[in-house]
C-alpha positions as CSV (number, residue, x, y, z in Angstrom):
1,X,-0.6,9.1,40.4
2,X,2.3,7.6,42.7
3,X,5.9,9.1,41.3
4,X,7.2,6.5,39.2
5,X,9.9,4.3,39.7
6,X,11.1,2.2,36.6
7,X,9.9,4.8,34.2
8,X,11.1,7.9,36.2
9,X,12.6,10.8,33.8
10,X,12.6,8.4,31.0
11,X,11.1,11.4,28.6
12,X,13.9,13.9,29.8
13,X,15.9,14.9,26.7
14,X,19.3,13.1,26.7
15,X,18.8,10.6,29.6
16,X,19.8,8.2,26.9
17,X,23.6,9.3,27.4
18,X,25.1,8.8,31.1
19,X,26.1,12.7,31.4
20,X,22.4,13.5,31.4
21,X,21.7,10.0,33.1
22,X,24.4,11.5,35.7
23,X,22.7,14.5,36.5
24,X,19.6,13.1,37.0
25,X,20.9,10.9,39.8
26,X,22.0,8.2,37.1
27,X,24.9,5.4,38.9
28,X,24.6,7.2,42.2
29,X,22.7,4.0,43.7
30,X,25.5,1.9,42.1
31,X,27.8,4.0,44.2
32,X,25.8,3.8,47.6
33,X,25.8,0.5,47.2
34,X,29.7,-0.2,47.0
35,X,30.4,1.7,49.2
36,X,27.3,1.4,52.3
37,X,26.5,-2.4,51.7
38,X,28.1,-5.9,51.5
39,X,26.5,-8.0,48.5
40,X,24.6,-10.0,51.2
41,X,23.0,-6.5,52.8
42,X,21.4,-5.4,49.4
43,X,20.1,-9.2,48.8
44,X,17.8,-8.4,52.0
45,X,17.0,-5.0,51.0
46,X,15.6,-6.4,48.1
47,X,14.2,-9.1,49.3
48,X,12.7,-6.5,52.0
49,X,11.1,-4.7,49.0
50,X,8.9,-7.5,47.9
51,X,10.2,-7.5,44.4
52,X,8.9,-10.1,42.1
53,X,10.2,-11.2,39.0
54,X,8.8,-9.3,36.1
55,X,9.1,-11.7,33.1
56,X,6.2,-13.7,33.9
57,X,6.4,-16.2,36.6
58,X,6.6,-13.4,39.2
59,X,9.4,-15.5,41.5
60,X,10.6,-12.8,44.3
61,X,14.2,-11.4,43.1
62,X,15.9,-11.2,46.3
63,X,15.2,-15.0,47.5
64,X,15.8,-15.7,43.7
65,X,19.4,-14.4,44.1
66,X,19.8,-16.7,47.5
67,X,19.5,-19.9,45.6
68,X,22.7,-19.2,44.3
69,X,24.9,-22.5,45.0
70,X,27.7,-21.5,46.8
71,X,30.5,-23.4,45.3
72,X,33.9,-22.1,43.5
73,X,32.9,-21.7,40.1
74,X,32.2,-18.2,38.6
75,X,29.1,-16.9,38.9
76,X,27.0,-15.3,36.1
77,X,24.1,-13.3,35.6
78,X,22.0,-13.1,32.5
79,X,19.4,-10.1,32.1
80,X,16.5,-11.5,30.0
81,X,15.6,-8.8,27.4
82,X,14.7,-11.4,25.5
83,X,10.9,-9.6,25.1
84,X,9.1,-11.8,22.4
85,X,5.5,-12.5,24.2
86,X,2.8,-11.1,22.1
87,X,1.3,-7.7,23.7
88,X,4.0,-7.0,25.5
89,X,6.8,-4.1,24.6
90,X,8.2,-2.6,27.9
91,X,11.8,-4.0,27.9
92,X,11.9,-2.6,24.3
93,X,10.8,0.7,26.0
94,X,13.6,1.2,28.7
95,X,15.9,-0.4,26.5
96,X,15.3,2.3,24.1
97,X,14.9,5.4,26.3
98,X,17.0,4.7,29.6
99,X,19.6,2.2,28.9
100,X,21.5,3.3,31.9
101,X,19.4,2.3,34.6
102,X,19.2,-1.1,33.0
103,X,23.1,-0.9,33.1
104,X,23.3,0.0,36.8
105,X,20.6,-2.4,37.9
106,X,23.0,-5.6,36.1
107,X,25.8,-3.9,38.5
108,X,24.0,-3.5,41.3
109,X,22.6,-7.1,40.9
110,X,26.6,-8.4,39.8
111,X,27.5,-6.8,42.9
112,X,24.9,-8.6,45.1
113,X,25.0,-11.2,43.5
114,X,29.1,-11.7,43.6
115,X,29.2,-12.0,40.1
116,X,32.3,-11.1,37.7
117,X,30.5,-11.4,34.1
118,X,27.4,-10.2,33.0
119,X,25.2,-11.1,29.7
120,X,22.5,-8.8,28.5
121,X,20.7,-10.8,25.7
122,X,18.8,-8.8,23.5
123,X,15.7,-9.9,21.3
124,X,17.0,-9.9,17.8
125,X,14.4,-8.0,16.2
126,X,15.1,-5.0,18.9
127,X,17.6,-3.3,17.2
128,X,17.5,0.1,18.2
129,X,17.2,-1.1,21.9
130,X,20.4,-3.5,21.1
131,X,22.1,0.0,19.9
132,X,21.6,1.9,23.1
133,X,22.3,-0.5,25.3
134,X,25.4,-0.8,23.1
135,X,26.3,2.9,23.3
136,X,25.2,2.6,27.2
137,X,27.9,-0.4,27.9
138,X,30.4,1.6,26.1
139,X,29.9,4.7,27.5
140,X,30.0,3.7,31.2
141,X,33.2,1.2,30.2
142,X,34.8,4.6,29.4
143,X,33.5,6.2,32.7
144,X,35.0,3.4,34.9
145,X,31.9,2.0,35.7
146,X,32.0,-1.2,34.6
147,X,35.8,-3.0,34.2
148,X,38.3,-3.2,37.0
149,X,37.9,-1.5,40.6
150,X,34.6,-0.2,39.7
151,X,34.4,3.6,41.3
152,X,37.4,2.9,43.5
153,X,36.2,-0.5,45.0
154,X,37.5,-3.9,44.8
155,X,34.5,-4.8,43.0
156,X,35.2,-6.0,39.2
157,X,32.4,-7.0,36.8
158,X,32.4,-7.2,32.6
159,X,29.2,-6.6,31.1
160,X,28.7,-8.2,26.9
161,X,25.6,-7.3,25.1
162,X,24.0,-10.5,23.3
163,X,21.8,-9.9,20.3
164,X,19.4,-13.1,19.7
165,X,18.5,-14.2,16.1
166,X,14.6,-13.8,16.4
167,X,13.7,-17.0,18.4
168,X,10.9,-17.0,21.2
169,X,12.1,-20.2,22.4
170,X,15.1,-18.1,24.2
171,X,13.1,-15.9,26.0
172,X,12.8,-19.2,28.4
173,X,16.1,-19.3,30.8
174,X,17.2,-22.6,30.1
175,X,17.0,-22.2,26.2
176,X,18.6,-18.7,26.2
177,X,21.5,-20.2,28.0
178,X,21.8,-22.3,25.3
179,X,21.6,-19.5,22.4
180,X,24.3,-17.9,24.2
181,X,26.6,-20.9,24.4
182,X,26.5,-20.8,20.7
183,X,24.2,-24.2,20.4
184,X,20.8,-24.1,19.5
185,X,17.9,-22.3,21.5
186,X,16.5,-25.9,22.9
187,X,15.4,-25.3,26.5
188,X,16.6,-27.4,29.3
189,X,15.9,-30.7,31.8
190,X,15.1,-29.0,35.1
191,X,17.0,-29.6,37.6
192,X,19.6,-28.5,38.0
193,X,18.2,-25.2,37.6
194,X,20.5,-22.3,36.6
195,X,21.1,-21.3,40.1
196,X,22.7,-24.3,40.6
197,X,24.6,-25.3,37.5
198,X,23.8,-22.3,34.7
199,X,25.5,-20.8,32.5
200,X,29.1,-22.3,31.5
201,X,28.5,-24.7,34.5
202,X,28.2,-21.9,36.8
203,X,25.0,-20.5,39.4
204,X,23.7,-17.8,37.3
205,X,21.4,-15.9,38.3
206,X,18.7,-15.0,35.5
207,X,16.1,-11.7,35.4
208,X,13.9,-9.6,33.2
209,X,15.2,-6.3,32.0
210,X,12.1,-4.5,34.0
211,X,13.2,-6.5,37.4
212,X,16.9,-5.2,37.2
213,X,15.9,-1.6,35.8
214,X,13.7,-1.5,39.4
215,X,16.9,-2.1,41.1
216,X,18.7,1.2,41.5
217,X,15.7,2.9,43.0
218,X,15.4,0.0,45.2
219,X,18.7,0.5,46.6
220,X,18.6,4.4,46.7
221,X,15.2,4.9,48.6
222,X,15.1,1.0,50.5
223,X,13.2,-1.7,50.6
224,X,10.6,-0.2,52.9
225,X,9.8,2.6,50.6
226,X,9.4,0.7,47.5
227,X,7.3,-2.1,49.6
228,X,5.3,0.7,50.2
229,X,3.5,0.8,46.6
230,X,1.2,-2.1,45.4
231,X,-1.0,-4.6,47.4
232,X,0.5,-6.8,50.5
233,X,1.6,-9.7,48.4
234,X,2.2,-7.6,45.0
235,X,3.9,-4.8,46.2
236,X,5.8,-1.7,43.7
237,X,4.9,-0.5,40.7
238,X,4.8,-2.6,37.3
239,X,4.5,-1.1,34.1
240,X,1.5,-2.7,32.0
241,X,1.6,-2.6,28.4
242,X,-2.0,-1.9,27.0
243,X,-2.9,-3.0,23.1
244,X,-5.4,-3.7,21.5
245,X,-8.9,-1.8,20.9
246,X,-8.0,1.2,23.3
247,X,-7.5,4.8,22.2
248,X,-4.9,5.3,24.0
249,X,-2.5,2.6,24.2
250,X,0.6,2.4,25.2
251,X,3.3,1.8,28.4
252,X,1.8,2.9,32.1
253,X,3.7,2.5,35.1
254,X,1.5,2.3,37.8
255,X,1.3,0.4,41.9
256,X,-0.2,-2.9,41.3
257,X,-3.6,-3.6,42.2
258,X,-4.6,-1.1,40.0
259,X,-8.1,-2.4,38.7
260,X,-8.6,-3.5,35.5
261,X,-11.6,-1.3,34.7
262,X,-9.4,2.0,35.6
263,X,-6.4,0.6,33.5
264,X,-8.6,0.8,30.4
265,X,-11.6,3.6,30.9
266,X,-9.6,6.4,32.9
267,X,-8.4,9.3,30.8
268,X,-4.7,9.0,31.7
269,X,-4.3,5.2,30.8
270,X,-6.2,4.1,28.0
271,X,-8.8,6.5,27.8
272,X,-11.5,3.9,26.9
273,X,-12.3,1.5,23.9
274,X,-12.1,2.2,20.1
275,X,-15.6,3.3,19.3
276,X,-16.8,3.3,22.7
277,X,-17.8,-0.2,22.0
278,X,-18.2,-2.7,24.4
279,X,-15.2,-4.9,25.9
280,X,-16.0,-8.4,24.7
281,X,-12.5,-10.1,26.3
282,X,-9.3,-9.6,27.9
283,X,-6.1,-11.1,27.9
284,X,-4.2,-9.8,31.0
285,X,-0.2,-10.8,30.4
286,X,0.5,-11.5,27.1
287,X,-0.6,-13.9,24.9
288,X,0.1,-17.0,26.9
289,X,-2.0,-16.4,29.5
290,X,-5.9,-17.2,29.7
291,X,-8.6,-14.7,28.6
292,X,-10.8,-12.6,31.3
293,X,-14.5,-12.2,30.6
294,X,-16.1,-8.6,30.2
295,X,-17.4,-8.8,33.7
296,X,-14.4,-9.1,35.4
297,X,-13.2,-6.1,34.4
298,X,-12.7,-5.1,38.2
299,X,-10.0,-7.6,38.6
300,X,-7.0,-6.0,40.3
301,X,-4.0,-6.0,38.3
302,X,-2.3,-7.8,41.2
303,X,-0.5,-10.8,40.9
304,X,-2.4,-13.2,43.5
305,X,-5.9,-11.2,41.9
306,X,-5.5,-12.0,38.6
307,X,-4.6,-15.5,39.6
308,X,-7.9,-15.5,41.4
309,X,-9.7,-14.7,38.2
310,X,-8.5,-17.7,36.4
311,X,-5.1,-16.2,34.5
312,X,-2.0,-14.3,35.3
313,X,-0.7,-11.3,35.4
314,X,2.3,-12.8,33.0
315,X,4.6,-10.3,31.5
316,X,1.8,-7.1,32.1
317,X,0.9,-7.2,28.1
318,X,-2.8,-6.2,28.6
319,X,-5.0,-6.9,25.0
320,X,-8.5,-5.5,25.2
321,X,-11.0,-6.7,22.5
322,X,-14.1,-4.6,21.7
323,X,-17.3,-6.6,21.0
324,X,-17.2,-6.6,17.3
325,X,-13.8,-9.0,17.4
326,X,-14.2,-12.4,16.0
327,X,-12.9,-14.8,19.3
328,X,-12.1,-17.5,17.0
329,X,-10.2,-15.5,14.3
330,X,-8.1,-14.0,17.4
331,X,-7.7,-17.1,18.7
332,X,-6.7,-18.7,15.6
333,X,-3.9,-16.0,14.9
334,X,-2.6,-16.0,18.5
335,X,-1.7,-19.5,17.8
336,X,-0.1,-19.7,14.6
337,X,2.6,-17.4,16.4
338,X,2.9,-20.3,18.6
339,X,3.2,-23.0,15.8
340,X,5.8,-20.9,14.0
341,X,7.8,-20.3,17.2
342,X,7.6,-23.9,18.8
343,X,11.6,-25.3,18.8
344,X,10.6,-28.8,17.7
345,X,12.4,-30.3,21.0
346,X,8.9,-32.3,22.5
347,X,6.6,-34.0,20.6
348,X,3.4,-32.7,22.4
349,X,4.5,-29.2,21.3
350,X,5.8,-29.9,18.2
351,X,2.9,-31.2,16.6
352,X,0.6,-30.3,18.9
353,X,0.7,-26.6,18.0
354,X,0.5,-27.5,14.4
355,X,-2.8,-29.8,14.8
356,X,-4.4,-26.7,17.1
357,X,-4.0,-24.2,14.0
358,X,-5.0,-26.8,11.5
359,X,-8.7,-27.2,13.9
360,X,-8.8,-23.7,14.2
361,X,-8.7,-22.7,10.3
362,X,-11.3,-25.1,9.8
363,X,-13.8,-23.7,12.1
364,X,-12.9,-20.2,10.9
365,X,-13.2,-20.4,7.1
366,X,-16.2,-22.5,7.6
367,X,-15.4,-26.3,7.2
368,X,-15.7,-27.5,10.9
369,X,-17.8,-30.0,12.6
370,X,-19.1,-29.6,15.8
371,X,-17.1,-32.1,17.3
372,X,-13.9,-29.9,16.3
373,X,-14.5,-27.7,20.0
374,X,-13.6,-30.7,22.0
375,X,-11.1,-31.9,19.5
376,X,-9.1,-28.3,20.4
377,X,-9.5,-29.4,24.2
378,X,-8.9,-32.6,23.8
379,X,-5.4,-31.8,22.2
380,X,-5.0,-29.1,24.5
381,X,-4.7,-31.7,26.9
382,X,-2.1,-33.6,24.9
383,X,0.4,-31.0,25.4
384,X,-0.7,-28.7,28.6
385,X,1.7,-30.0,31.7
386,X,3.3,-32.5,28.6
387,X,5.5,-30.5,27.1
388,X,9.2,-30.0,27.9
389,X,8.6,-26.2,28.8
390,X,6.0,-24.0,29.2
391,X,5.5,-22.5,25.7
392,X,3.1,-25.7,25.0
393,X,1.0,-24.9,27.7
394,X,1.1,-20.9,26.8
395,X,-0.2,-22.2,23.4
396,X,-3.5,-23.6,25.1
397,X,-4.5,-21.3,27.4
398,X,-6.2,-18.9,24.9
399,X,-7.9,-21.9,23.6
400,X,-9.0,-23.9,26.6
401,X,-10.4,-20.2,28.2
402,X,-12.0,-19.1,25.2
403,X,-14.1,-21.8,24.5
404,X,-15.0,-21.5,28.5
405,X,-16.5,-17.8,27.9
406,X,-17.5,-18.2,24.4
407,X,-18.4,-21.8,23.2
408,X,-21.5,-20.6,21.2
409,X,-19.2,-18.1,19.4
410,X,-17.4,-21.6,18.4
411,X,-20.1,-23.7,17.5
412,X,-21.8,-20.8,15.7
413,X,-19.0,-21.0,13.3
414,X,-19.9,-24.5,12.8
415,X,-23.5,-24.4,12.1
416,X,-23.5,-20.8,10.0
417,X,-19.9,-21.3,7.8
418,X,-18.8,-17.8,9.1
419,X,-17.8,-14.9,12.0
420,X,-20.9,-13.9,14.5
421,X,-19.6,-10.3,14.2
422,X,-15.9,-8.7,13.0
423,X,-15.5,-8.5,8.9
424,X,-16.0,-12.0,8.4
425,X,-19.5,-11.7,9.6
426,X,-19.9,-8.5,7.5
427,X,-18.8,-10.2,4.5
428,X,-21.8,-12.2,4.8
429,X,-24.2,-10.1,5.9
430,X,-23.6,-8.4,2.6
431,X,-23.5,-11.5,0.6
432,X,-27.5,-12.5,1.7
């Protein structure tokens, strides 16, 4: 087990509260880096480091934070903590345990970034994570480390926590822009993309809590060190979030490239499946990415790897179904989140979504025709690369995969009325 990096003392007693943060090395990479660097020398150290955005899209941070246009508006940066993808709770984690460290990393990151405002939008359902990060802003406003002539230095920054109101729509950049200009969370025509006219007008640089909470350590050790975990395109640590039908589930921060296989079987991680049943599917990074088959369970957790494997590593939400699961039931409920959460903006989306669940409940309560399967594809490609963002195409890829690996799961549903296996089939087994 490599020392962790994002998740390091986060059990200590107390690290919550920036004297305890403080004694555990808490703000001291915020004050290396006023007082060693020039903005521009920490955008190379982390672009040195090889750290990749970790939302979703994976985008490398450090040439991320060159885009930024150089003009003379103010600059802002948003840290996306809007965490709303299905499988995935690790922002809610840090948020909760170390608020701190995501505190110093929006510094840090202000700092490089020559920014004088900060926004940390907050999912609206995280409420205890809101509160910390709260208590975190206040507490180091208090301390002088964030206002004017932050710990001595000409360097000025205001941090403002933003609570959303429950919307999946703004965990997209563009949209959450919106939400926190007071309109509604639509997402927006790209370009101009936010590094060039963002927030208020302004470049604005946008991240994911997890990317900005890597930051400090970053800037403490170097970018060599932290280049030194992971694979030679994926390098670090990432923390994957493993659900579903494990017995151990929960956050583990590990180097990527981890396989797949030791993720979910080895006694520290997750300690094998529920039952010690078989692993029918999984889906590597949250719910909007496309399922992996049983026998690519030595896939490493990489982001070019997973890629290779037909999905993406996403936002690290790993969901592991045992053999016994129903793939159209699963299938069915992953996208009536999607359908409930689609903003209404495009057309393909909008109705889209709706006519996938409507297919979907016919062939799972028994009323479909066999000519429903390519019906779901067939709409699938209505709205995948149609859409005016990417949630339409996150809606499909659980679909357009799971009919790939298991089409006679499908059309068994058509000719039997019911579930091969999970309670619906034992419903019927019963009934005969």
């Amino acid at each position: 087990m490599p020392e962790l990096v994002v998740t390091k003392d986060i059990n200590v007693p107390g690290i919550d509260s920036l004297d305890v943060y403080r004694q555990h090395g808490g703000y001291e990479a915020l004050a290396k880096a006023l007082r060693e660097h020039q903005p521009d020398d920490i955008v190379e150290i982390v672009k040195q480091s090889g750290l990749r955005g970790r939302g979703g899209a994976g985008f490398p941070a450090g040439m991320k934070w060159s885009f930024l246009a150089k003009n003379d508006k103010p600059r802002y940066l948003c840290c996306n903590s809007d965490e709303s993808e299905p499988g995935t709770f690790k922002d809610r984690m840090l948020m909760e345990k170390i608020p701190h460290r995501l505190v110093e990393g929006v510094l840090i990151t202000s700092y490089a970034c020559r920014v004088k405002t900060a926004f940390i939008y907050i999912r609206g359902e995280l409420a205890l994570a809101a509160q910390q990060v709260e208590k975190a802003v206040k507490e180091a406003y208090d301390a002088g480390l964030i206002g004017q002539n932050i710990l001595g230095s000409d360097f000025s920054c205001d941090v403002i926590v933003h609570r959303g109101a429950g919307a999946y729509i703004c965990g997209e950049e563009s949209a959450l822009m919106e939400s926190l200009e007071g309109r509604r969370g639509y997402p927006r025509l790209k370009p101009p993309f936010p590094a060039v006219i963002g927030l208020y007008g302004g470049p604005t640089v946008i991240n994911n809590c997890e990317t900005l909470v890597t930051v400090p350590a970053i800037v403490l050790n170097g970018g060599e060190w932290y280049a030194s975990y992971g694979t030679e395109k994926s390098k670090g640590t990432r923390i994957y979030g493993l659900s579903g039908h494990v017995k151990k589930p929960g956050n583990y921060e590990l180097p990527l490239g981890i396989p797949l296989r030791e993720l979910i079987y080895d006694e520290k991680y997750g300690g094998g499946v529920l039952g010690d049943r078989q692993v029918k599917a999984v889906i590597p990074g949250g719910s909007s990415t496309f399922l992996l088959s049983a026998d690519q369970l030595d896939t490493p957790m990489d982001y070019e790897s997973v890629a290779a494997a037909g999905s993406m590593l996403g936002s690290g939400g790993v969901i592991v179904m045992h053999d016994d699961t129903c793939i159209v039931g699963a299938v069915l409920r992953a996208n009536e989140f999607y359908r409930d959460e689609s903003c209404g903006k495009c057309t393909p989306c909008r109705e889209g979504t709706y006519w996938l669940v409507e297919i979907l409940e016919r062939l799972e309560h028994g009323h479909g025709k066999q000519k429903d399967i390519d019906l779901l594809l067939d709409v699938c490609d209505n709205i995948s690369g149609k859409s005016f963002c990417p949630l339409g195409d996150a809606a499909t890829s659980l679909i357009k995969s799971s009919i790939r690996l298991f089409r006679d799961e499908y059309e068994y549903h058509v000719t039997h009325g019911h579930c091969q296996v999970g309670p619906g089939a034992k419903v019927h087994a019963g009934a005969h």
